[in-house]
N, C-alpha and C positions, 0 to 999 in steps of 0.2 A: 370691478366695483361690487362691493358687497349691500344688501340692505340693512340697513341698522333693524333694531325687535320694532322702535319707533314707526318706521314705513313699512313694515310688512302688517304692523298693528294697521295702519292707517288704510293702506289697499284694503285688505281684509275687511274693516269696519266699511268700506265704501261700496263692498258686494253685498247684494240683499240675498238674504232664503225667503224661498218660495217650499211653505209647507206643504206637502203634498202633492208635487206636482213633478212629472206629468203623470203620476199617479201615485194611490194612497202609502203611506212607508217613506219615500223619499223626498227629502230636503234639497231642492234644486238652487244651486249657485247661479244667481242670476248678475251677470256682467254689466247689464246696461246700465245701472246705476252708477258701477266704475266709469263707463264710456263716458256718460255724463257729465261725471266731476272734472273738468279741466285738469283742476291740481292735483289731482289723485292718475287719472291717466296720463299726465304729465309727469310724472314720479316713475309711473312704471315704464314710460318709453324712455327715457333718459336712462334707467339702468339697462333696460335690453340692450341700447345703443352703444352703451361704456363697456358693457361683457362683448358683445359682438363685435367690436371694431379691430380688434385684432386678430378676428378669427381665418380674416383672407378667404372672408367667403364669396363666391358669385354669384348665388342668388338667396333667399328666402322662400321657401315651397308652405304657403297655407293652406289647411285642408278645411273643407267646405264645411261651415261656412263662417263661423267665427275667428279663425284660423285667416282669414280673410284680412281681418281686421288687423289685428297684431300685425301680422306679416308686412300687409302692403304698405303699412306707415313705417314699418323699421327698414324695410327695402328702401322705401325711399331717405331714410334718414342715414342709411349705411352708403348708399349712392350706386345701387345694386338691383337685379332684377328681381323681379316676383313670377312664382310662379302657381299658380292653383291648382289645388289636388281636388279635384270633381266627386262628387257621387255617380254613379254609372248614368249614362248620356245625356249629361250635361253637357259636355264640350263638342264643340261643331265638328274639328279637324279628326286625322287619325288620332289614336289612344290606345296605349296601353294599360292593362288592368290589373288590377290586384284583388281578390276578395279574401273576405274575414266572416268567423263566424260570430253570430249575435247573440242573446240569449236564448232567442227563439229562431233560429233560422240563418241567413246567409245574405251578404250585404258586399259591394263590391263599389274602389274607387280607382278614378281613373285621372293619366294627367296624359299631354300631348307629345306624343311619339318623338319629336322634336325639341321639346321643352327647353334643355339645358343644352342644342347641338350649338348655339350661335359662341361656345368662347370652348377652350379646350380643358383637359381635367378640371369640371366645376366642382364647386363646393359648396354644396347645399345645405342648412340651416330649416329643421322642417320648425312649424309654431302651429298652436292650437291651445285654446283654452283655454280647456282640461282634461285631465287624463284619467278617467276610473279605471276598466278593464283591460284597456290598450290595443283593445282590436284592431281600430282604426286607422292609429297612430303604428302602431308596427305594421299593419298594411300599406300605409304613406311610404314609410321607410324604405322596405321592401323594391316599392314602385321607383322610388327616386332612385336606388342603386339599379333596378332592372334597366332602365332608361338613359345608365353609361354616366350616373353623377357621383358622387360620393355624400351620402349623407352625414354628416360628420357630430350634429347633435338634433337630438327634439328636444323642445323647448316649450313649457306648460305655463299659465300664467296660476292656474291650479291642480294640485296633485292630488287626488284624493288615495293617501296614506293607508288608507286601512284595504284596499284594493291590490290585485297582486298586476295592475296594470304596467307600473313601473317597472317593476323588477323582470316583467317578460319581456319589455322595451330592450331594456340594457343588456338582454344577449346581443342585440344586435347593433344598438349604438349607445352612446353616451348622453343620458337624457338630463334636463336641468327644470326644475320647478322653481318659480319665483315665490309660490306661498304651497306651503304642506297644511293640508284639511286629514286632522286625524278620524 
């Protein structure tokens, strides 16, 4: 399923900027106004569900913490598990790590050493957001194939275009954005 201009207008219009924030220069894409809207996040989990349903995936891996959200509703709407991608010690059990550099420094996520052992060659579905510089997100990646999964796509609910986030993603997997923010 594709979105027509009509519903990506419509998501789009249902995300608020926040000038200025978390600090001066940047325009922050703020989500909860989408969550809010029934019919608007209604819109967008009905097409994550129609592209994913064929994809023969086994789980969905969210990375902390909005990632969270997306994820665990299309897990369960794909009838699949979830699985969370942590900030470093967050999670109780063992964990394997991945770190990423930041603009200023060094930042590391973790998911659980066992995560995807419960079924055999998994097929993992990473989700988050959005995606500016893609640190994160190809750190997830990363993690999920260290951990014996195959990550097979990242999936953005925003891409910010004018960032070279995306395009450092897709050496390593095949990424999909539901709205491009030039």
């Amino acid at each position: 399923m594709t979105l027509t201009i009509q519903e990506k207008t419509f998501l789009m219009n249902s995300i608020r900027d926040i000038v200025d924030f978390p600090k001066p220069g940047i325009v922050f894409k703020d989500i909860t106004t989408l969550l809010a809207d029934k019919e608007a996040y209604g819109v967008l989990m009905k097409h994550l569900q129609e592209r994913y349903a064929s994809y023969e995936l086994t789980h969905v891996a969210g990375i902390d913490a909005r990632g969270f959200i997306f994820g665990a509703a299309l897990a369960q709407m794909l009838g699949i598990g979830f699985v969370p991608i942590r900030k470093k010690g967050k999670l109780p059990y063992t964990t394997v790590s991945e770190k990423y550099t930041l603009e200023y420094g060094v930042d590391e996520v973790e998911v659980h050493i066992d995560a995807f052992s419960n079924i055999d060659s998994p097929k993992v579905l990473l989700i988050d957001d959005l995606i500016a510089t893609g640190g994160t997100a190809y750190a997830a990646a990363n993690l999920i194939n260290k951990v014996g999964a195959e990550c097979v796509e990242a999936c953005f609910i925003m891409g910010l275009d004018f960032l070279s986030g995306q395009s450092k993603l897709r050496d390593i997997v095949n990424v999909y954005t539901v709205i491009g923010v030039d």
